[in-house]
N, C-alpha and C positions, 0 to 999 in steps of 0.2 A: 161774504163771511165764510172759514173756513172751519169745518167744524173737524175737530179734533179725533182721531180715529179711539175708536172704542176699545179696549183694553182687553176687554172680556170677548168682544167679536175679533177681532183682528191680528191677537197675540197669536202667537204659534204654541198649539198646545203641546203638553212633554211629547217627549218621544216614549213611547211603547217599546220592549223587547216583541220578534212577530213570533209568535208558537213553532214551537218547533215541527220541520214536515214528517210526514208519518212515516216515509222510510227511513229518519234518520232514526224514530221513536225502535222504531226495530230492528236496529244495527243498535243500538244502545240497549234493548232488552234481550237481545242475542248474546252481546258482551257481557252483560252481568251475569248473565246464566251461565257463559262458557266459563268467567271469572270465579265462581264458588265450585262449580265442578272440577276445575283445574286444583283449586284451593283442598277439594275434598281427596283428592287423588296423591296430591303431594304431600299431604299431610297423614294419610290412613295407612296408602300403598307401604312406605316403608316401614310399616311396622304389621301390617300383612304377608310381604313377603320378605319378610327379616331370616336369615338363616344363613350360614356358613357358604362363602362364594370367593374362592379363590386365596384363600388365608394362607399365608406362607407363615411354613412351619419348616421345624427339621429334625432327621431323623438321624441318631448316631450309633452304630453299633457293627455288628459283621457285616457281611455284604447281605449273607444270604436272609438273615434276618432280616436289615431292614430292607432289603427287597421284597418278604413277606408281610411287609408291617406296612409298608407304603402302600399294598395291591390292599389290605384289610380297609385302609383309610380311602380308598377310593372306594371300596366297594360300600361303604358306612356310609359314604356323604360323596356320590357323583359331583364332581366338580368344585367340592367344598375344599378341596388344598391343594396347596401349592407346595409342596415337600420341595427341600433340599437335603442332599445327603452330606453331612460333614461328617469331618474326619476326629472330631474329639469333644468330651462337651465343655472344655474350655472354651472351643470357639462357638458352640453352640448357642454358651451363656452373654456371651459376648456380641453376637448378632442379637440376640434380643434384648440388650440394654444401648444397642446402637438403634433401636426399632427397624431393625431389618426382617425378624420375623416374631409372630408372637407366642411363640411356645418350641420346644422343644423335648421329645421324646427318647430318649435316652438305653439303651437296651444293655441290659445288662446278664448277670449270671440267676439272680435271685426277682428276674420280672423287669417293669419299663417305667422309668422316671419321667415324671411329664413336671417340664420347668416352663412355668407363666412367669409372666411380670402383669400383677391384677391394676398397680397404675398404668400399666398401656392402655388398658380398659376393663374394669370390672366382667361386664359384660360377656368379652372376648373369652377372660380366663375361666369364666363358668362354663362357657361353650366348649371351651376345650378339656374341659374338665369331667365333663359330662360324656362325652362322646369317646373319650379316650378310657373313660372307665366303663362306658358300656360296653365298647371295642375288647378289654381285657376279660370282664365278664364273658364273653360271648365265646373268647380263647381262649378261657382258663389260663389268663394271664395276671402275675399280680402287677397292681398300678400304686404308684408313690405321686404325690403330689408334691412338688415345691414352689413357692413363690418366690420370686429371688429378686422382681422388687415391689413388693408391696406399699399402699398407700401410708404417711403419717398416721400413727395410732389415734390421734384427734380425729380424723375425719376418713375411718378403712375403708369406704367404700366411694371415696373422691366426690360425693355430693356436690360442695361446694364448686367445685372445678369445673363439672359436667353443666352446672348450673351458671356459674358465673362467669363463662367465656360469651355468652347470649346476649347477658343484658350488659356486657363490654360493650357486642358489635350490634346491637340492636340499640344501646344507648347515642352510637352515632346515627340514627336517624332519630332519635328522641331531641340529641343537640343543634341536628341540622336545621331542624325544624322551626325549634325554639329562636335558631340565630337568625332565622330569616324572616319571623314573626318580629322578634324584638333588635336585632343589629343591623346597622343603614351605615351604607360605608361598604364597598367591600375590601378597604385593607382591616376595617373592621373587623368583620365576619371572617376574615383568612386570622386572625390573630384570637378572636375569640374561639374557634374551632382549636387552636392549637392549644391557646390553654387548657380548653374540654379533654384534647388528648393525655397530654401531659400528668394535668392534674387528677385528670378518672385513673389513667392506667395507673400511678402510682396508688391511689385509694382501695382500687381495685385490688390489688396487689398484697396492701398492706392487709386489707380484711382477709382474705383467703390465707395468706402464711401466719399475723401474726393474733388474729383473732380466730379464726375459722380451723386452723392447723390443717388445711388442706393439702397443702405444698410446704417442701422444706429446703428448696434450692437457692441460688442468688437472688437474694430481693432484687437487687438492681438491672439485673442482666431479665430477669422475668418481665419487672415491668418496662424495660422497655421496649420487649416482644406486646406487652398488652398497651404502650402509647400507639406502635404500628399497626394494632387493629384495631385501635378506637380512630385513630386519625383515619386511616383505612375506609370504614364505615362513613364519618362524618364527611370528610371530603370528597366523597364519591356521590354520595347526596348532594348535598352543595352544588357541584358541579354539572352535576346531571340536572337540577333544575335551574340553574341560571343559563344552561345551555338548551334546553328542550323544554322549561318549562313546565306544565302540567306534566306531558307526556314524559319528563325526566322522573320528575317523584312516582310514578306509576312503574316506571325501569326500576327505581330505588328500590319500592315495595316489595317487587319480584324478587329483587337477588339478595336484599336482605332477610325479608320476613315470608315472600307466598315459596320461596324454594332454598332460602340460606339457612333459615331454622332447622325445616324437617329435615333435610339432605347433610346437613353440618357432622355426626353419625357423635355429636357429643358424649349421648346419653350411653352409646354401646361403641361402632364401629364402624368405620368405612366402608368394610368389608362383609358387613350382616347385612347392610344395605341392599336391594336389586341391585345388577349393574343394568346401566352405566351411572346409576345416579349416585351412589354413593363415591364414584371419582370424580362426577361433576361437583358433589357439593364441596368438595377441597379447594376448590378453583372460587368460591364463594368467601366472603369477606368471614359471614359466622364459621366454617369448618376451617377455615384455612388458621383463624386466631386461636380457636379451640385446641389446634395441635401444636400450634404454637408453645401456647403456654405451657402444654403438659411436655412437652421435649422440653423447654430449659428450665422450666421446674424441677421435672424429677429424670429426669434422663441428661443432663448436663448437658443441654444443644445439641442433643442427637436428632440428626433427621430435620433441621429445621432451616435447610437452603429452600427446598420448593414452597412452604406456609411464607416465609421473608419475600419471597421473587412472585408471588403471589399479592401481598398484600402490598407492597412498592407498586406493583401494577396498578391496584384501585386505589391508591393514594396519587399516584403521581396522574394517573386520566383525571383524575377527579380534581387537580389542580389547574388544569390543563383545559380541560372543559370551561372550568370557573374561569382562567383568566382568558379563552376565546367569547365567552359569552360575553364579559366584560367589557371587549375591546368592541365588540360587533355592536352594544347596546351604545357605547360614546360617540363612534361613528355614526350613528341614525340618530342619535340627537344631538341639537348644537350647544354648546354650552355644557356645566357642568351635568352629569346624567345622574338622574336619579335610579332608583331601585328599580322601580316600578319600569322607569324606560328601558333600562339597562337586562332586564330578564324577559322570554317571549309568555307572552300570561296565558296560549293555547297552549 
């Protein structure tokens, strides 16, 4: 007679996950700790060492003057400008509405006109503002202020703008997220990401000019500078984790939010920044959209080939990624692929 094997003795019990070994415990308490001190650094530093570094300006007037106005401005702030001398302030006024510099100094017979544009940045024009009328003070010099393009009377101090370029390029890792939680498919998820773009950057768009009065330029030609950074964002996520996986959204975090935020120089400037980080965050999805918008907003697409050649960059890797990731996940499984086979899950 054979007796039936026992269910309870003879099954194979679950499998256990086995602990993790203690070196690994501390390569992963090493990373956290390096992770929030990096976090603490990139976040604090720039607005620690915020201050005037390499700001092209210009100066217009006799020689021998601005020769003596140029040595003043160095001696006021070592390394804080980048003087150009022109030859008239037509073209002075004129470089700084192409955002080629952000002020200009002006010398005249009755003292020195100092011409901001406070939408290239609030910030910037207080700093030059400041320092150009300490400079005058100091030489019993009289100083004139002109703004020549200031922000919409709705919103003078471009709040909206400085704020709403962010959660543009931080909303694509908000949609990237959401589409790979909830859309299976990835011709899905490539067509759900575009409507995100699409339809945010125009929402986007319409709240800041037609509610917010932040901007007063082409609604159409602006948002589709902010469909480029929202696509921009999303598909760079996207991409990065159907191609890498954990360690993608982890790239994502960094260049969005642990170094795209603070470095982006929204709030003030590129140039108030430390260098080199305040050039690197241009090359980032948040600073590159941010100047975006404010060149075709209110500067009529001045200055906005390298933010465009920028954000085509991380839209198109980020497409690119997604359809190698793609092709790599159908290959290792046979048959239709799913999500789950189709993406590496370390």
């Amino acid at each position: 007679m054979v007796t039936a094997p026992s269910p309870t003795r003879d099954a194979p019990s679950p499998t256990r996950s086995a602990p993790s070994s203690w070196p690994r415990v501390a390569v992963m308490t090493l990373a956290l700790v390096g992770a929030i001190m990096t976090l603490l650094v990139a976040f604090a530093l720039p607005g620690i060492e915020s201050g005037l570094h390499d700001v092209p300006v210009a100066v217009v007037g006799p020689a021998q003057q601005t020769a003596a106005l140029t040595e003043r401005l160095e001696a006021a702030a070592p390394g804080g400008f980048e003087v150009r001398v022109l030859t008239s302030a037509e073209q002075a006024r004129e470089q700084i509405l192409d955002r080629e510099v952000y002020g200009a100094l002006i010398v005249g017979d009755s003292g020195v006109t100092l011409e901001v544009a406070s939408a290239a940045s609030p910030t910037m024009a207080t700093a030059l503002t400041q320092a150009v009328t300490s400079l005058g003070e100091a030489a019993s010099i009289p100083v004139q202020v002109e703004d020549v393009r200031p922000f919409p009377a709705d919103d003078p101090k471009g709040v909206g703008l400085s704020t709403g370029a962010v959660p543009l390029a931080l909303g694509g890792w908000i949609a990237a997220v959401g589409i790979m939680a909830g859309v299976r498919g990835a011709r899905q998820r490539l067509l759900t990401g575009a409507g995100f773009a699409v339809f945010g950057g125009l929402g986007l768009v319409a709240i800041l000019q037609y509610w917010f009065g932040t901007i007063d330029g082409s609604y159409w030609l602006t948002s589709l500078g902010a469909m480029l950074g929202a696509g921009a964002a999303c598909f760079a996520v996207l991409g990065l984790q159907r191609m890498f996986g954990k360690v993608g959204l982890g790239l994502a975090v960094i260049a969005l939010i642990l170094l795209g935020s603070p470095l982006s120089g929204l709030t003030s400037a590129p140039e108030l920044l430390p260098a080199p980080w305040g050039a690197i965050g241009q090359f980032l999805p948040p600073g590159a959209t941010g100047t975006l918008l404010r060149n075709l907003a209110l500067f009529d697409g001045a200055a906005t080939t390298v933010p465009i050649l920028v954000l085509a960059g991380w839209l198109l890797a980020g497409l690119a990624l997604f359809g190698a990731g793609t092709l790599r996940g159908r290959r290792r499984t046979p048959g239709p692929a799913t999500e789950e086979s189709a993406a590496p899950t370390d």
